[in-house]
C-alpha positions as CSV (number, residue, x, y, z in Angstrom):
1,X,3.9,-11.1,-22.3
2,X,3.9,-14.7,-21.5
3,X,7.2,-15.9,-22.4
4,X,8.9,-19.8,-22.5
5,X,11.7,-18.6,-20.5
6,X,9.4,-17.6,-17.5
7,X,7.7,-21.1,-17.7
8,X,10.6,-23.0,-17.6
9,X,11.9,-20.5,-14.9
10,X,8.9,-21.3,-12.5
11,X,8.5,-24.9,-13.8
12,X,11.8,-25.3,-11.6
13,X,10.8,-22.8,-9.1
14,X,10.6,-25.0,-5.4
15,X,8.2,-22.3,-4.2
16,X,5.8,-21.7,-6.5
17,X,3.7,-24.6,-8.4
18,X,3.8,-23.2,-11.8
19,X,3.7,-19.1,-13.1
20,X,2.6,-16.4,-11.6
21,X,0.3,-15.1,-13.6
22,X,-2.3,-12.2,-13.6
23,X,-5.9,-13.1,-13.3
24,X,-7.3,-9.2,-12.9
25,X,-6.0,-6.0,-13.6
26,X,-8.2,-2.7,-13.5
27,X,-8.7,0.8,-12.8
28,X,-10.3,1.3,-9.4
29,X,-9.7,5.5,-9.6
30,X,-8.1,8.0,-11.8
31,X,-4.4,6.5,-11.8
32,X,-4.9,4.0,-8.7
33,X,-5.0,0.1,-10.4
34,X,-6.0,-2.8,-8.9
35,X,-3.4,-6.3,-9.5
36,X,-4.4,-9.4,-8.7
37,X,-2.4,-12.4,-9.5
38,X,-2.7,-16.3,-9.1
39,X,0.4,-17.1,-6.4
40,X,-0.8,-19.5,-4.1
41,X,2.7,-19.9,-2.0
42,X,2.4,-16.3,-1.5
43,X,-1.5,-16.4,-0.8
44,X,-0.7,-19.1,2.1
45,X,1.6,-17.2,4.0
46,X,0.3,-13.1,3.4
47,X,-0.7,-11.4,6.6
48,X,-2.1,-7.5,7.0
49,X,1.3,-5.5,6.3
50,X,3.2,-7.8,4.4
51,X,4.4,-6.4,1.2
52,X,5.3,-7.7,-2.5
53,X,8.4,-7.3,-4.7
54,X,6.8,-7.2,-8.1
55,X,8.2,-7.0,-12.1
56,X,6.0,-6.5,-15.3
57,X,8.3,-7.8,-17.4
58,X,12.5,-8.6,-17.7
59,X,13.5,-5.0,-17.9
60,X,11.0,-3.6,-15.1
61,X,12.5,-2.7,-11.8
62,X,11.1,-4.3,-9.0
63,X,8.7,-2.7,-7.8
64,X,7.9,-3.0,-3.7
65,X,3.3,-3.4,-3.4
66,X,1.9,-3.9,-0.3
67,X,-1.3,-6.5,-0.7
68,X,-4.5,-5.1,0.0
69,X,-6.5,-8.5,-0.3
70,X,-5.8,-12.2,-0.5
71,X,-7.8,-15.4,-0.9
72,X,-6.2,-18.5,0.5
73,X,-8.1,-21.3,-0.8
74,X,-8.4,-19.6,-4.6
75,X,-4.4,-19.1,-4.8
76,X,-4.4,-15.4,-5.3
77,X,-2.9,-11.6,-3.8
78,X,-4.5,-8.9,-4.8
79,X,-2.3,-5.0,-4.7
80,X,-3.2,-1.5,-5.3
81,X,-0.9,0.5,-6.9
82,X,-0.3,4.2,-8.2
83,X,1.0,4.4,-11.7
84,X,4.2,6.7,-11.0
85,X,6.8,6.0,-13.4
86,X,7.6,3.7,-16.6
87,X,7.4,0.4,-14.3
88,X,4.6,0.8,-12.2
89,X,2.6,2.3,-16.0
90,X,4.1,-1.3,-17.4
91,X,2.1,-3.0,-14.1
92,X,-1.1,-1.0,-15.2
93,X,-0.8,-2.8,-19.0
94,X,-1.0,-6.6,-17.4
95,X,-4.0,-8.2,-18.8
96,X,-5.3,-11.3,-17.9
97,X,-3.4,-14.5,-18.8
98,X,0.2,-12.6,-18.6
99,X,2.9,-13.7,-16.9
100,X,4.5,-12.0,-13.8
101,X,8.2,-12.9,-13.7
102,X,8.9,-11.6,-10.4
103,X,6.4,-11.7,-7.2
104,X,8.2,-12.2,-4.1
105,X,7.1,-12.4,-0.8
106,X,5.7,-12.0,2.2
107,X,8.3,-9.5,2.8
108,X,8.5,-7.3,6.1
109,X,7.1,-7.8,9.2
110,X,3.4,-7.8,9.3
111,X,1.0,-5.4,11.5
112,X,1.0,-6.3,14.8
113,X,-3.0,-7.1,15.2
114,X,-3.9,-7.0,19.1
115,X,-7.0,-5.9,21.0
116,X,-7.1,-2.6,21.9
117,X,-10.6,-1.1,21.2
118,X,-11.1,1.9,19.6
119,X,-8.9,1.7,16.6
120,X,-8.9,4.7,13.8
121,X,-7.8,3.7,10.2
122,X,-6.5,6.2,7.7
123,X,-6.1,5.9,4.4
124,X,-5.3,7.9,1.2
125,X,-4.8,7.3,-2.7
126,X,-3.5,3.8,-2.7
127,X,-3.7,3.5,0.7
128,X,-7.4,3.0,1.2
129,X,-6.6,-0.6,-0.5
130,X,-4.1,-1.1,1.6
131,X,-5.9,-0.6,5.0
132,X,-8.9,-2.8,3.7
133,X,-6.9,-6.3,5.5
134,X,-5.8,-4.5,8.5
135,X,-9.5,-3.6,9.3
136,X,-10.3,-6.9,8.9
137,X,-8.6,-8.0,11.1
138,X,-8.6,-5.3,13.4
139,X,-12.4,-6.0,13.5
140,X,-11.6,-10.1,14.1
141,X,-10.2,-9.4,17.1
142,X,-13.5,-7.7,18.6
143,X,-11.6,-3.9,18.6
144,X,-13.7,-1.2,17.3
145,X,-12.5,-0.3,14.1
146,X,-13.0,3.4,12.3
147,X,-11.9,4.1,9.0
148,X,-11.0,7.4,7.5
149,X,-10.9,7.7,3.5
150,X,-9.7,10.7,2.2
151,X,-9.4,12.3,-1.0
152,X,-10.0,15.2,-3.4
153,X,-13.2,14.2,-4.0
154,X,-15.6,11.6,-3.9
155,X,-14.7,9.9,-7.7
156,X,-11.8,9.0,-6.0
157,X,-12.8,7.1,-3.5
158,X,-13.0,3.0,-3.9
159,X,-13.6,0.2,-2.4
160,X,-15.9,1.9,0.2
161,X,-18.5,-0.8,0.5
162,X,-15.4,-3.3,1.4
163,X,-14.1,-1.0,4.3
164,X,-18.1,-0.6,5.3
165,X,-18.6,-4.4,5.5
166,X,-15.2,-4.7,8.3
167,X,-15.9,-1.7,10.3
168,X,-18.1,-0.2,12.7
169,X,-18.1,3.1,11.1
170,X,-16.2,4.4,7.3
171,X,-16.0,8.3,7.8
172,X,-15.7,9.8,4.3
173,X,-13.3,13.1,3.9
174,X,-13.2,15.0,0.6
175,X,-11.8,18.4,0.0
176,X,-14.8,19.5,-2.2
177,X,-17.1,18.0,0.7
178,X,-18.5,16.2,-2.5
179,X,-19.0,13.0,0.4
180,X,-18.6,13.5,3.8
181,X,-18.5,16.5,6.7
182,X,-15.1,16.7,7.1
183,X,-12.2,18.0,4.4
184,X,-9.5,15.8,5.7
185,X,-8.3,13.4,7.9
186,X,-7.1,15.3,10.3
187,X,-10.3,17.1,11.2
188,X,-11.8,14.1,11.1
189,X,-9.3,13.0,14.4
190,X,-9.7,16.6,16.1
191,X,-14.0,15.5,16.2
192,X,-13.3,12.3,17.5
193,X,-11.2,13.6,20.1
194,X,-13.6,16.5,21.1
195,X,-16.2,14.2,21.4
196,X,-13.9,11.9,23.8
197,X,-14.0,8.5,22.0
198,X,-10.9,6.9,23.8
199,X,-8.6,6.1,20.4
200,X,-6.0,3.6,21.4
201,X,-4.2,3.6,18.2
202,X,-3.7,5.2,14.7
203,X,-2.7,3.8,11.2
204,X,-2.2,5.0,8.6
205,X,-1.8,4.9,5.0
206,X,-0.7,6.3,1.7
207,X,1.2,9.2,0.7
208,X,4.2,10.1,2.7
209,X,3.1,13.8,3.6
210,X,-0.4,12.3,4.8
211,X,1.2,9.9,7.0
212,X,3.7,13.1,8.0
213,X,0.7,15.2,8.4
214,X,-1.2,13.0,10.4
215,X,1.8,12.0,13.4
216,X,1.6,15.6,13.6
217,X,-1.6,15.6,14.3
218,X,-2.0,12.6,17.1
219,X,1.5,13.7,18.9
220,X,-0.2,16.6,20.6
221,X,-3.4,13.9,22.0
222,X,-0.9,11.4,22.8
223,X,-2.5,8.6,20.7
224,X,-0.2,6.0,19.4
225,X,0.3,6.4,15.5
226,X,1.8,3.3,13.0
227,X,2.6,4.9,9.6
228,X,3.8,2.3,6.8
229,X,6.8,3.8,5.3
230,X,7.3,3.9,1.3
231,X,10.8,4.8,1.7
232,X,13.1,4.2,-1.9
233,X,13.3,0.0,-2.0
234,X,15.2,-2.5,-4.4
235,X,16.0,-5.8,-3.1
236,X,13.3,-6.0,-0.2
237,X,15.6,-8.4,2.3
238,X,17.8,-5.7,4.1
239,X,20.8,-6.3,2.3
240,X,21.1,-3.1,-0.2
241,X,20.5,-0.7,2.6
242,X,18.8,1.6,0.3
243,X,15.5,1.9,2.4
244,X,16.9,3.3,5.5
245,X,15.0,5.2,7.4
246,X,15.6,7.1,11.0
247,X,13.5,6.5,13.7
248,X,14.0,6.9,17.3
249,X,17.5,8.1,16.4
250,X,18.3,4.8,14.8
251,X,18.9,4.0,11.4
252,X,16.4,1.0,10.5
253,X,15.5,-0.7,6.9
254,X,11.8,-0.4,6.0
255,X,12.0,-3.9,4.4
256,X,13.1,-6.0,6.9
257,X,12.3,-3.9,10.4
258,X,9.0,-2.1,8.8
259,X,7.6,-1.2,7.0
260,X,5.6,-0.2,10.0
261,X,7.1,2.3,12.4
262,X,5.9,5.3,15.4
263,X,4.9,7.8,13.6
264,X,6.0,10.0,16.3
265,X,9.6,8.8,16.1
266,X,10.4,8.9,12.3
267,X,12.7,11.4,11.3
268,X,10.3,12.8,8.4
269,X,12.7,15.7,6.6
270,X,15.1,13.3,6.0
271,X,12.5,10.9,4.8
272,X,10.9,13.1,2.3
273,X,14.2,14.9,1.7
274,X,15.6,10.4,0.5
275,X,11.8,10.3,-1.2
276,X,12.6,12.9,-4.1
277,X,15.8,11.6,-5.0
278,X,14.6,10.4,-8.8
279,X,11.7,12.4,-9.5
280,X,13.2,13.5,-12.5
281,X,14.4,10.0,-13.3
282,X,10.9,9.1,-12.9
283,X,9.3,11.2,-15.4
284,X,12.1,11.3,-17.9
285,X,11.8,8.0,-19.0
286,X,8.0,8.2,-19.4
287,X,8.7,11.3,-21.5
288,X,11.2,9.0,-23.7
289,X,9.7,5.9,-23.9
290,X,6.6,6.6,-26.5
291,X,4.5,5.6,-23.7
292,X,2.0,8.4,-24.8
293,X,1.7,6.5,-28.4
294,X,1.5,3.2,-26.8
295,X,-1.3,4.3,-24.4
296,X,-3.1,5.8,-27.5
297,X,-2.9,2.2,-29.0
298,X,-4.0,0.2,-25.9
């Protein structure tokens, strides 16, 4: 994939030294991948909520990642992504070596990381990977940070001796109770509550209905939520307009005034109503695009 016309692209790049390029690519879980490339600009400036415009190759669209990890002094930002549709499957083919012609960012506003002291983090699918940094430092900052994984089973969970090693306590939820007491998130917040621990604040992470079914849940208790929205994205600086999202009764652009946002104030039917706007161009080209052959050959 490495091509002359990226080099000499980011030869003259002013940001970055040289290519991006990838250094590791692999499957975490069934369909959830793990990116990390060498982009030491980036990698200076990164903080917990900061996201990444990203392209596989000259014909990918650009694809919005939030980093999940990040290591100054080594140059590099590491991602975790869901392979959804032809661009994100082209992400999950990077080997190591290849060149990443687009990687722009920070982008968005970062989390707002205060001290508050009994903090819950949520996370789901490709959002475990994603709350991994805010944790962090969550847990810098002396609060007491809980973390909440949750998915059909225990096969898919990862990274759960990273989330162990920055928090006080990593409560597992699986719907086959294959790890863990609890099925879901959500009864995972009704226990806490019943047993009084004083949360001060929510995030949460991953799919759009869990970050819709969990507001719901908190609204009643009164306990501040932050979802990170994964609204529809192309340019990532607030000038297409495309990621607009209502909340509070105001229109706001995920890129540029989020991605972070009250859970209790986003307007979520119109948001999941925008969300399924190009299913079907999502799976078409899949369907057209022999990427069943070229998996077969891989």
């Amino acid at each position: 994939m490495t091509s002359s016309w990226n080099e000499e692209v980011h030869r003259n790049d002013p940001y970055e030294p040289g290519p991006v390029t990838v250094v590791e690519r692999k499957q975490l879980a069934p369909n959830i991948q793990l990116l990390t490339v060498h982009a030491p600009v980036v990698a200076a400036k990164i903080l917990p909520g900061n996201f990444v415009i990203v392209r596989a190759d000259q014909t990918s669209e650009r694809t919005p990642l939030t980093v999940a990890d990040w290591d100054r002094q080594a140059g590099t930002v590491s991602c975790v992504f869901m392979t959804v549709g032809t661009s994100t499957y082209k992400l999950s083919k990077l080997k190591k070596g290849d060149v990443v012609p687009t990687f722009a960012g920070p982008l968005g506003k970062p989390f707002e990381v205060e001290t508050w002291g009994d903090v819950l983090l949520i996370g789901g699918c490709y959002g475990i990977g994603i709350i991994y940094p805010l944790a962090r430092a969550l847990k810098e900052k002396g609060n007491r940070v809980i973390s909440v994984i949750e998915g059909r089973s225990s096969f898919l969970l990862y990274w759960r001796e990273r989330l162990e090693a920055v928090s006080d306590e990593v409560v597992y939820a699986t719907k086959d109770l294959s790890l863990g007491d609890d099925r879901d998130a959500a009864d995972v917040i009704e226990g806490l509550v019943k047993k009084g621990v004083p949360l001060q604040r929510v995030f949460v992470n991953g799919c759009t209905f869990l970050m819709y079914h969990m507001s719901q849940v908190t609204k009643p208790h009164g306990i501040k939520t932050i979802v990170s929205l994964n609204p529809i994205m192309i340019d990532g600086t607030g000038m297409c307009g495309v990621c607009r999202v209502s909340v509070g009764g105001a229109t706001r652009f995920a890129c540029v005034d989020g991605p972070d946002f009250d859970g209790h104030e986003v307007d979520w039917t119109e948001l999941l109503q925008r969300r399924k706007s190009y299913l079907t161009e999502e799976i078409i080209p899949q369907s057209t695009s022999r990427c069943e052959e070229h998996a077969g050959n891989a």
